[in-house]
C-alpha positions in Angstrom: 4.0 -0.4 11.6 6.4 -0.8 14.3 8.5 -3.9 13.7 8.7 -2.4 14.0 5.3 -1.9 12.7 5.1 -0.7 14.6 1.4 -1.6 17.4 -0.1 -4.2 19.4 -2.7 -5.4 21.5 -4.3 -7.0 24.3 -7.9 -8.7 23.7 -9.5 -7.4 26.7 -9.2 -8.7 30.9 -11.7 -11.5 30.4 -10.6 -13.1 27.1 -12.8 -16.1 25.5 -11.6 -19.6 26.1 -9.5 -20.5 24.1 -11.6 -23.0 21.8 -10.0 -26.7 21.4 -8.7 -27.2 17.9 -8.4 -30.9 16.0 -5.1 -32.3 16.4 -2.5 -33.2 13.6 0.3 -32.7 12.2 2.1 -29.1 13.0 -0.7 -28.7 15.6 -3.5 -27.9 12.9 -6.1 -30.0 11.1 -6.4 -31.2 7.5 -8.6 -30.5 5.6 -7.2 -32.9 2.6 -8.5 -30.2 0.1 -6.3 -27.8 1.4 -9.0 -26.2 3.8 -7.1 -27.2 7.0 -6.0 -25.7 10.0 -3.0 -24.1 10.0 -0.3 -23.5 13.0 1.5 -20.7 13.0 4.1 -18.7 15.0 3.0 -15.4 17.1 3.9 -12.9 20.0 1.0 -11.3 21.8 -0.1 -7.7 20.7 0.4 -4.7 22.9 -2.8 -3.3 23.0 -6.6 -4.2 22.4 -7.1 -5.3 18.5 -8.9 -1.8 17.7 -7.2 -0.8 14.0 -6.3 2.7 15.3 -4.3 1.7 18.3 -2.3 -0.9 16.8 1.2 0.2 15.1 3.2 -2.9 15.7 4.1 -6.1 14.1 2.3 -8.6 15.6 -0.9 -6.9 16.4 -1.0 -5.6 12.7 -1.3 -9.6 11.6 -4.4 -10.1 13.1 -5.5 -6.9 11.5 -4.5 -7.9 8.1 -6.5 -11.0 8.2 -10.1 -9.6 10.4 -10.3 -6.3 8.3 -10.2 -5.0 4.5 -10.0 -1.4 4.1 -10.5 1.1 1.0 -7.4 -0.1 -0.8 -5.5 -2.8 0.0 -1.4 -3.3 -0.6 -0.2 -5.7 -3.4 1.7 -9.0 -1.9 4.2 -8.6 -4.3 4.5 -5.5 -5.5 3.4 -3.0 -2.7 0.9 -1.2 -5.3 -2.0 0.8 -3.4 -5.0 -0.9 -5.3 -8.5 -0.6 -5.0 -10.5 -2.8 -2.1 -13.3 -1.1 -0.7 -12.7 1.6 -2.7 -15.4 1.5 -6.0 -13.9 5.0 -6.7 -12.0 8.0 -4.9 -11.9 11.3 -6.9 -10.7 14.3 -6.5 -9.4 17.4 -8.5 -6.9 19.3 -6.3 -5.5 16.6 -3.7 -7.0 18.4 -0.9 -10.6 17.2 -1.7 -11.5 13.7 -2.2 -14.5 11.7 -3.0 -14.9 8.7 -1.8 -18.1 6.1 -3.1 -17.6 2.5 -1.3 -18.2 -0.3 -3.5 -21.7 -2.0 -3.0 -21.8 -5.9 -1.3 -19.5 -5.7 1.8 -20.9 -6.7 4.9 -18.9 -7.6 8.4 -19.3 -11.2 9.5 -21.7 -10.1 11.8 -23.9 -9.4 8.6 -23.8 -5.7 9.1 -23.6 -3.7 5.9 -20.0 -1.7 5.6 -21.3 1.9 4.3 -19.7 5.5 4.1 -20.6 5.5 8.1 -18.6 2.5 8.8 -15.5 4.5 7.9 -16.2 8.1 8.8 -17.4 7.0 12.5 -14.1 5.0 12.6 -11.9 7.7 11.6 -13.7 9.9 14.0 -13.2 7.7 16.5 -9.5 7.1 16.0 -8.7 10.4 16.1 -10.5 11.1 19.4 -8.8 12.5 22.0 -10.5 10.6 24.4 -10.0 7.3 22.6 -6.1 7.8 23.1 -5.5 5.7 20.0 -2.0 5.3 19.1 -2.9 6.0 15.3 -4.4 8.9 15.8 -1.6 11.1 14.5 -2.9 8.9 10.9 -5.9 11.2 10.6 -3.6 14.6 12.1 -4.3 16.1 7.7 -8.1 15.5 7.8 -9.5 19.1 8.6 -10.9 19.9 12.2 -8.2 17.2 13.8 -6.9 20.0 15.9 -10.2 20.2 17.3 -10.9 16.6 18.5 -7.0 15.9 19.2 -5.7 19.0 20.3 -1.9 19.4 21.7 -3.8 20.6 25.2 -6.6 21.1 26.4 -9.4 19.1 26.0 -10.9 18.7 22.7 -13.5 21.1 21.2 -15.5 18.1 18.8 -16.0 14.9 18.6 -16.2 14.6 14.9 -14.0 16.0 12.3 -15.2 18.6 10.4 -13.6 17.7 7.1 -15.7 14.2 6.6 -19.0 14.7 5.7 -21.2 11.1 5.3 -23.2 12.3 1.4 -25.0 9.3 0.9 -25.0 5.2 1.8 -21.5 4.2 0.1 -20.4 7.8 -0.4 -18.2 10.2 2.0 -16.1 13.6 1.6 -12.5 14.5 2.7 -11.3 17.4 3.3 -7.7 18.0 4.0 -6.1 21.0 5.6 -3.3 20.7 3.0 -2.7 19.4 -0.2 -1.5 16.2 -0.1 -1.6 13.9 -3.5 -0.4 10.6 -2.3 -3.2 10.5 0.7 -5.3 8.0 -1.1 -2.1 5.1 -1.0 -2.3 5.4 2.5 -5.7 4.4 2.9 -4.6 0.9 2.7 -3.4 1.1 6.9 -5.4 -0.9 9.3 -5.8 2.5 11.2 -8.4 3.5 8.4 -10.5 0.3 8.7 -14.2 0.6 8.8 -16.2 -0.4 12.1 -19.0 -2.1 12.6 -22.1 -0.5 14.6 -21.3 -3.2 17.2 -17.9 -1.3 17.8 -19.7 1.6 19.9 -22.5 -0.2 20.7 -20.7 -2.8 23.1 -17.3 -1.8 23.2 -16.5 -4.2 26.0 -17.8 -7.2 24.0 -16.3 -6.4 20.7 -13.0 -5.8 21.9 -13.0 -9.3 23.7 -14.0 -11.2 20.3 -13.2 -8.1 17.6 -15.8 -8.3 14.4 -14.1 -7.3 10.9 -14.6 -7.7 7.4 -12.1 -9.7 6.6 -11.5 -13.3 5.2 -11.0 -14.4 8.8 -12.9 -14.3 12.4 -11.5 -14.3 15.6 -12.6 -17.3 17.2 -11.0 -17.2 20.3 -8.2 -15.4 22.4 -6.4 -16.6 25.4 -3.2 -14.5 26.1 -0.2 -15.9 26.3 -1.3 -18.6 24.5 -2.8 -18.6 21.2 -5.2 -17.0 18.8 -7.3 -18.9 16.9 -8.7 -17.7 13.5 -11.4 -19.6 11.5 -12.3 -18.3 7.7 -15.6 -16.5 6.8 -17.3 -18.5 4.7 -19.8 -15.8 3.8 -16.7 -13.3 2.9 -17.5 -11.4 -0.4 -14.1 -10.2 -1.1 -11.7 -11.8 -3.9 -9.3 -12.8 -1.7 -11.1 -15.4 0.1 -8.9 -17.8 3.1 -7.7 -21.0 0.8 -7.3 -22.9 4.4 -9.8 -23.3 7.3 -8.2 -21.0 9.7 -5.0 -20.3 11.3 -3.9 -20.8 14.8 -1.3 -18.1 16.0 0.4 -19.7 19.0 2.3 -17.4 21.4 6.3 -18.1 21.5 8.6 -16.1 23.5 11.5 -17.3 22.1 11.4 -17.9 18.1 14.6 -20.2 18.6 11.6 -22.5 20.5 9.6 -22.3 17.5 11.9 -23.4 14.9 12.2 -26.2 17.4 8.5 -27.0 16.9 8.5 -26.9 13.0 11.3 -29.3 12.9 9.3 -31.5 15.2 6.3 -31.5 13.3 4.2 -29.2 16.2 4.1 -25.9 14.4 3.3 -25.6 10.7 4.9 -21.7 9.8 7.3 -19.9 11.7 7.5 -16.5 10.4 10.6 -14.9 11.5 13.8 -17.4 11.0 15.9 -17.2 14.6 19.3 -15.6 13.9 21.2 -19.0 15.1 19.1 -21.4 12.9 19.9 -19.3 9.4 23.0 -21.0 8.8 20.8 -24.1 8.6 17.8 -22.9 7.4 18.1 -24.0 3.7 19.5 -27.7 4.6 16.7 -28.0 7.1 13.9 -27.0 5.2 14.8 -27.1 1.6 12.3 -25.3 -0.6 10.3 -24.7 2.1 12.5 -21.9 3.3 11.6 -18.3 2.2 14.6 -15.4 2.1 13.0 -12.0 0.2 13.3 -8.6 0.3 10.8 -6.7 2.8 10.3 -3.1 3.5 12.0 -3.5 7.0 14.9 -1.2 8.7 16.3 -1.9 11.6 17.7 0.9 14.0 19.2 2.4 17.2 17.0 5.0 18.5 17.6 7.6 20.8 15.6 8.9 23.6 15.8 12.8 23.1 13.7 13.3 25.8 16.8 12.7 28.1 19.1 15.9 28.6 22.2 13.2 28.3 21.6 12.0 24.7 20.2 15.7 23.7 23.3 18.2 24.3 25.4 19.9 22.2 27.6 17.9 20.1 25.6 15.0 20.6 25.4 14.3 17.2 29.0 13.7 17.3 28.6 11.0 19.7 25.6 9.1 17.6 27.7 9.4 14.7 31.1 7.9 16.3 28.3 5.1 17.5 27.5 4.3 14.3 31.1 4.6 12.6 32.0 1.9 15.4 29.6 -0.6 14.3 31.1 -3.0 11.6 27.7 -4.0 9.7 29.0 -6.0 7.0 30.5 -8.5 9.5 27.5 -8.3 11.5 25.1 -9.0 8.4 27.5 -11.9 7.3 27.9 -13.6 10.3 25.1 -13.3 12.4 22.3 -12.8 9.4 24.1 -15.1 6.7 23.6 -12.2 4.4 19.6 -11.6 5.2 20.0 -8.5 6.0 22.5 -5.6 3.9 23.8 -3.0 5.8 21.6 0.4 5.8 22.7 3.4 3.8 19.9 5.4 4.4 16.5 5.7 6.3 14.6 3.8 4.3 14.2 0.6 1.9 15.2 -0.6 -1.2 12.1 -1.8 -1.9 11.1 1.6 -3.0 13.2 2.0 -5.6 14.9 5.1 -6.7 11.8 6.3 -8.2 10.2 5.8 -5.1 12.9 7.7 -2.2 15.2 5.3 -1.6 18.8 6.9 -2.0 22.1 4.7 -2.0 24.6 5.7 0.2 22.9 8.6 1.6 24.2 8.5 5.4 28.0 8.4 3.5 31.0 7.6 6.0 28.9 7.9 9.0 27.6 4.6 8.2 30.7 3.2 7.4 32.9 1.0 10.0 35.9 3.2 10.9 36.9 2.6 14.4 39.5 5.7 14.6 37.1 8.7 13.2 34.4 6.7 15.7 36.3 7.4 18.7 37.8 11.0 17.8 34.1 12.0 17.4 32.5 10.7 20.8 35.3 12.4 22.6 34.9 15.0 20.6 30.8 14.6 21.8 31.8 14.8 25.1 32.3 10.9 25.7 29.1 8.3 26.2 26.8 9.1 28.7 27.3 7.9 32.1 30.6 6.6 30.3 28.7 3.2 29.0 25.9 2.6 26.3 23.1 0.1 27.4 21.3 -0.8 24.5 17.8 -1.9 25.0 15.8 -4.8 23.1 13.2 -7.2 23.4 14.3 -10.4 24.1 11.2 -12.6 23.2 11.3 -12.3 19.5 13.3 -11.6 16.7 16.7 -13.0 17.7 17.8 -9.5 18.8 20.2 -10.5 21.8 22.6 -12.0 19.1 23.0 -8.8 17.4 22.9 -6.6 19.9 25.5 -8.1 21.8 27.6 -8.1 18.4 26.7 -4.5 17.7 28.2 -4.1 21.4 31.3 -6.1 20.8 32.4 -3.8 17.7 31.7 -0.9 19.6 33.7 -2.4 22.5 36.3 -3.2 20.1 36.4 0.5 18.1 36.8 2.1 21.5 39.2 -0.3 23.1 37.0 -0.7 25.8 34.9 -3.9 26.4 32.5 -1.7 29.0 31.5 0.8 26.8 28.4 -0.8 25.5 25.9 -3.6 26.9 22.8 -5.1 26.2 19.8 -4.3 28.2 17.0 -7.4 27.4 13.2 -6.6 28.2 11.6 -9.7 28.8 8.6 -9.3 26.8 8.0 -7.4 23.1 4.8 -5.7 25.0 6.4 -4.6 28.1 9.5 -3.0 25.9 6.9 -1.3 24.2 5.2 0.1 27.3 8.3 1.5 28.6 9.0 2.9 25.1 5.6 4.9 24.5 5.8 5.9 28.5 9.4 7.6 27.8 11.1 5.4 30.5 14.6 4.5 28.4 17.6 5.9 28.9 19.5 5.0 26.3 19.7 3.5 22.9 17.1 1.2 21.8 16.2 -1.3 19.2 13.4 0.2 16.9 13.2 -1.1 13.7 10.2 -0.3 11.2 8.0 -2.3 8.7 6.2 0.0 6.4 2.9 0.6 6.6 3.1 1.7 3.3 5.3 1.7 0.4 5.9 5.6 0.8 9.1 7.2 1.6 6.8 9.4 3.9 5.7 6.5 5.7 9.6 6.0 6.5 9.8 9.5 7.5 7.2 11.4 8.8 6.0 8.8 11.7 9.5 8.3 13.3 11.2 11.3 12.8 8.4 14.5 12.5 7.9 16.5 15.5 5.1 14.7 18.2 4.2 12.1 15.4 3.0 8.4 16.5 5.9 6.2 16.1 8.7 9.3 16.9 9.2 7.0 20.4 12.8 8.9 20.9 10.7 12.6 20.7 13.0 13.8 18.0 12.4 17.3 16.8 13.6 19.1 13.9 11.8 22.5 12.4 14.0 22.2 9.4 12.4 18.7 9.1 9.2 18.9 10.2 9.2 22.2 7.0 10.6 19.8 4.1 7.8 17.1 4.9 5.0 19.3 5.0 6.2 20.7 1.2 6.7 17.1 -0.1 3.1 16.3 1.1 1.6 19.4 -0.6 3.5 18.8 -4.1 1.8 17.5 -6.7 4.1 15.9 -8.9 5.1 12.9 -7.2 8.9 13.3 -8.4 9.3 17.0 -6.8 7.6 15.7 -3.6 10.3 12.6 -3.2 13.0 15.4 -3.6 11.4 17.0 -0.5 11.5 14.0 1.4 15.1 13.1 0.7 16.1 16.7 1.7 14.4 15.7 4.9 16.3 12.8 5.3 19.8 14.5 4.5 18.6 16.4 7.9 17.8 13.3 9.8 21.4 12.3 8.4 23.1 15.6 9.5 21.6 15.2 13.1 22.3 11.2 13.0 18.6 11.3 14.8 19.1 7.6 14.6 21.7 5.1 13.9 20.8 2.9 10.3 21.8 -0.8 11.3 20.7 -3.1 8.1 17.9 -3.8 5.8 15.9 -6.8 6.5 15.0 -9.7 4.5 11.6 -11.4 5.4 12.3 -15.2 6.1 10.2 -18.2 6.8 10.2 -21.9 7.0 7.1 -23.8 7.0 5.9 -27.6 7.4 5.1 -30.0 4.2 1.5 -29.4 5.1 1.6 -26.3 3.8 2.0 -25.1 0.0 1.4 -21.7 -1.8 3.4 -20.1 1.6 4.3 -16.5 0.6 5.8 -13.3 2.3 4.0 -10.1 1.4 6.5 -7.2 1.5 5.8 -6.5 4.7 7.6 -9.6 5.5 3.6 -11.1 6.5 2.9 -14.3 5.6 -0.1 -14.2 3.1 -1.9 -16.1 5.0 -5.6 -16.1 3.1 -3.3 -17.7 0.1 -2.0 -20.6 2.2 -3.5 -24.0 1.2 -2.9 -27.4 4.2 -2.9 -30.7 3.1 
């Protein structure tokens, strides 16, 4: 997702009411057996809450608690395992079997079968749906048909999922692809319920899952308000009563709250308030590893930032950015500068290569300027890098990523910030192609695959490749890694794509991000998956 992760979403023109919650401490309710009310900080989603079109952050939340899929990511360790998912067989990674375990129902009491998924798929992959996620279901055979590049489509189902029986379903790829059952995990291949296509309208103003959690109520710019499923037959039932995810633009206003004793979880620790995170909050602050990279995209689709010798000017861009000062001082050491494209949450084993981007990534203010005058100079003769300034304590960094440009080049106009008020309006003008210049676009795994790091951002027309980046050289080396096999020859593949995403600097790698959090004395058993999520179904109040 779009963090990076990524999606979000809009809950329809005439949201529900927003229903009035009990009052207390951190603006939640005890339960005194830990199955109170929770308060926790939020932004609103982009987009409608339908799994396919949602590839961001906040959005994806919501997701994670309304909806269980066929497998289902370990909080801690990012392991693929079974959820939905009784069995998924197959005997030459191209064709799979998939037999749904028996006893899931939605909370509407509707029975989660084979058709549950294969309608959803079919419909996220329409055409006509105009899901973001549809490029998800682009290796599922007859996808060219229902999602062509032009045209109109041909089908409205895919002709590689076949429904064979009540809790059973076929896959057929168009290539091999041997790590396709980990992604299954992603919120774009959540089942639907019948009530999905049967009153679209309705659903999507109070969305029905399958989840540990409803959505009780929606009022945008606001809040959301959560309430568990008692009737839920998964494991991983909610340990509180529901959660209440209030709407901040500014996170530096949330900490605020949780000091105060009005807000029980804030999620993402503001930049300014690190330093005094740990004093503030003791033990109840949370600093740990996530599978989170934070970048400077470009937007290719400008003739500007895609001439020849461009690549010398992103490269002198990022040689001019001092990241271990930026890291220290503005992240008190929660984020590590980026080597690579990835995460270090992978592992070796899993993609992640130290040092791969070499001196490009390294602060050296005199190669930095020989190379964008080599490039032909900045664009216009300035660099305005955009960000949203709602969440995520980006305007601090930003405007020190600007300063040691600035600085490297001896010019303090040669880079500026360029806030967008709102995380959902930035987004809209990055899908519609409107920036002109660098932009803030970090990611949050959907996954814990190096091809999730990849092949959405970077591969020719995929669904998070906002800057329209396009490499043939690329796009070849991912589509052998997804046909190998052996898991080991198909991570060589990927990082051979990455040394050309390196070579082409096709984006600038800032830092690695930690997941923090703070949370009230309310709360206890408060984790961060490694998404950086709170796991909120674990979370006990009172």
């Amino acid at each position: 997702m779009r963090g990076a992760r990524h999606a979000t979403w809009i809950a329809g023109a005439a949201a529900v009411a927003l229903a009035a919650t009990a009052c207390g401490g951190g603006g939640g309710s005890d339960g005194g057996d830990g199955s109170g009310v929770l308060s926790s900080s939020w932004g609103d989603p982009q987009n409608p809450l339908e799994p396919a079109n949602t590839n961001e952050v906040q959005g994806g939340k919501v997701l994670d608690m309304v909806f269980r899929g066929l497998k289902r990511y370990d909080a801690k360790t990012g392991e693929a395992k079974d959820m939905l998912a009784e069995k998924i067989e197959t005997s030459d990674s191209q064709n799979f079997t998939v037999t749904v375990e028996d006893g899931w129902t939605f909370s509407n009491g509707e029975k989660v079968t084979a058709r549950s998924f294969v309608d959803a798929w079919n419909y996220g992959a329409s055409l006509k749906n105009n899901q973001k996620n549809a490029y998800f279901f682009a290796y599922i055979d007859g996808y060219d048909e229902v999602h062509p590049e032009s045209g109109k489509q041909s089908a409205d189902t895919m002709s590689g999922l076949k429904v064979t029986g009540e809790r059973t379903f076929t896959i057929r790829l168009d290539q091999k692809f041997s790590t396709f059952p980990d992604t299954l995990g992603y919120a774009a291949f959540a089942p639907l319920p019948r009530a999905f296509f049967d009153d679209h309208d309705a659903w999507l103003k109070k969305p029905v899952g399958n989840g540990p959690y409803t959505v009780e109520s929606y009022t945008k710019g606001s809040q959301m308000s959560l309430r568990k499923w008692d009737d839920y037959p998964g494991d991983d039932k909610a340990e509180n009563g529901g959660v209440d995810l209030k709407v901040y633009t500014d996170n530096n206003t949330a900490y605020t709250d949780l000091m105060a004793g009005n807000l029980d979880l804030v999620d993402d620790v503001p930049a300014s308030q690190l330093k005094n995170a740990k004093s503030d909050l003791g033990d109840r602050y949370i600093n740990t590893p996530a599978g989170i990279i934070q970048t400077l995209a470009f937007p290719f689709y400008d003739d500007d930032w895609n001439k020849d010798g461009g690549e010398k000017v992103r490269k002198g861009l990022s040689m001019a950015i001092d990241r271990d000062q930026i890291t220290d001082t503005i992240f008190q050491k929660t984020r590590t500068p980026a080597t690579d494209w990835t995460s270090p949450v992978l592992g070796d084993d899993g993609g992640y290569e130290k040092g791969l981007c070499g001196d490009a990534c390294e602060y050296d203010p005199e190669q930095a300027k020989k190379l964008i005058e080599e490039g032909g100079g900045l664009p216009g003769g300035q660099v305005k890098i955009s960000y949203n300034a709602d969440t995520g304590s980006h305007r601090e960094w930003v405007d020190a990523v600007c300063n040691s440009i600035n600085n490297a080049l001896d010019n303090d106009k040669a880079c500026v910030g360029s806030p967008v008020g709102t995380f959902a309006d930035y987004r809209n003008r990055i899908t519609q192609s409107k920036m002109s210049g660098p932009f803030r676009a970090g990611w949050q795994m959907d996954y814990p695959l190096i091809q999730n790091f990849l092949q959405p951002l970077y591969y020719t027309n995929a669904s998070s490749n906002d800057g329209k980046w396009s490499d043939k050289e690329f796009d070849g080396l991912v589509d052998k890694a997804n046909a190998e096999t052996d898991t080991g020859k198909a991570v060589q593949y990927f990082q051979q794509a990455e040394e050309v995403l390196r070579d082409e600097m096709a984006a600038i790698p800032l830092w690695y991000q930690n997941g923090s959090a703070g949370y009230s004395d309310r709360l206890s058993d408060v984790a961060l998956n490694q998404f950086s999520v709170p796991v909120y179904n674990e979370i006990k109040v009172g």
